[in-house]
N, C-alpha and C positions, 0 to 999 in steps of 0.2 A: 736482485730485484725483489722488492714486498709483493706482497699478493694483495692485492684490492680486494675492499671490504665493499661488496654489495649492499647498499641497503637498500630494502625491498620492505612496503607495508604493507599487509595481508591485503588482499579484499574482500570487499563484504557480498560482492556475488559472484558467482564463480566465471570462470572464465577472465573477469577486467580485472586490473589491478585499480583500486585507487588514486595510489600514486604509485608511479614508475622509480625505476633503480636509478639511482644514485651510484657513483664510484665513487667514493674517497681514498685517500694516499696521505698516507704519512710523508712529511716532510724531509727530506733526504740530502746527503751530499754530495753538491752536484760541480765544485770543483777543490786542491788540496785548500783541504783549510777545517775549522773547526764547524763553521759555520755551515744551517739547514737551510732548506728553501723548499717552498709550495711545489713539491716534481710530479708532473704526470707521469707514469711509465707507458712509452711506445715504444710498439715493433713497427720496422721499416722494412717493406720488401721492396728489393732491389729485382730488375725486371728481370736476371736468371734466377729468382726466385728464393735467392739468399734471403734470410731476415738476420736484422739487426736491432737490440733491444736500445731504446734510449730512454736518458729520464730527462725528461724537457720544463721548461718554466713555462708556464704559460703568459704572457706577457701583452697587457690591453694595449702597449704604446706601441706593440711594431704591429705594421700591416701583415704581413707578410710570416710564415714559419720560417725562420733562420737557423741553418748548422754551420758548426764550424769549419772556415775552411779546408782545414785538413780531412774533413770528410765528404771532399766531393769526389776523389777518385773511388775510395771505398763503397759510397753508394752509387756507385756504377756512373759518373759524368766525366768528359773532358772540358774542364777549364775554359778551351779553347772556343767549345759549341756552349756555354754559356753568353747569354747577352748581362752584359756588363750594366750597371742600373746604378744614378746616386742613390743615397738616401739620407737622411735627416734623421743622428741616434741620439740617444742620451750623453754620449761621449764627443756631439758636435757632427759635421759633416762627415761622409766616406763613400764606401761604394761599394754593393754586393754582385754579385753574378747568378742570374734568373735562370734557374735550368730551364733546357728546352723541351721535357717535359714532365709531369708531375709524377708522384710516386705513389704507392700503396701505404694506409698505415693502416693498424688497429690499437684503436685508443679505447677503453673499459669493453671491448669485444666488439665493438664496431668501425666496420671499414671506411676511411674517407681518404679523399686526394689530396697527398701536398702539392703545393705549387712550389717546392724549394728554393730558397734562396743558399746561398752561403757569401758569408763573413768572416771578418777578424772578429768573429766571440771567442769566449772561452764556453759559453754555455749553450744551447741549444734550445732556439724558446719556440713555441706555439703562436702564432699571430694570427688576428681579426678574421681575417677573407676566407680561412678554412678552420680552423680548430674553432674561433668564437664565435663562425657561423651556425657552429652543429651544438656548440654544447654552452650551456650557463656554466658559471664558474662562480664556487662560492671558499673564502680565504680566510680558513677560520683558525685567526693567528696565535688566540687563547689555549688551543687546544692540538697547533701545530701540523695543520688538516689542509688539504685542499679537498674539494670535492667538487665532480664534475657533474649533471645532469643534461641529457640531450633535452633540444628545444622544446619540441614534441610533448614530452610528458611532461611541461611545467605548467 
């Protein structure tokens, strides 16, 4: 995993920032192939307290944070106590399974809840109702960047 680049601009009185930190991330490979993509890096804690690092796409078209299915025993779920849910992808109709309940993540050092789903992806994205509730995302394609800012300091 990269190490995110803060960026932070001074402020001009003490104590306030300005403007608040940014996280940006370089662009990474996020399945086999040649090819980069916009990744955020998170850590998943699992409720015995495991962490697990991923690198997720942030992705405006799903509702929902999706991993793949083969990682829902690893993050601590049965299948079984999943409610089974359609949904409507880019690849046409399917159907993920809603854990019953959310997980821990840390995204640029701050804690939020997923509501996890899992799928047939191959890649593991970030959706609307929790990651692009807390943070702006800006896809700076020139330069091969994502960068996050929470809502708060924009």
């Amino acid at each position: 995993m990269s190490i995110p680049e803060d960026l932070i601009e001074s402020s001009k009185s003490p104590g306030k920032l300005s403007r608040p930190a940014s996280t940006s991330y370089a662009y990474a490979a996020l399945t086999q192939g040649p090819s980069l993509f916009p990744a955020v890096e998170v850590e998943v804690e699992r409720s015995d307290g495991q962490i697990f690092p991923f690198r997720m796409l942030p992705d405006s078209g799903a509702t929902a944070s999706v991993f793949p299915l083969n990682q829902i025993v690893p993050l601590g779920f049965d299948k079984r106590e999943c409610q089974k849910v359609p949904v409507g992808t880019g690849n046409g109709k399917g159907s993920h399974w809603l854990a019953p309940q959310s997980i821990v993540a840390t995204i640029a050092g701050r804690r939020l809840n997923l509501r996890p789903c899992f799928g047939n992806i191959d890649v593991a994205v970030l959706g609307r109702e929790d990651f692009f509730a807390e943070f702006y995302v800006e896809v700076d394609e020139a330069n091969r960047l994502v960068r996050i800012t929470p809502h708060e300091y924009r």
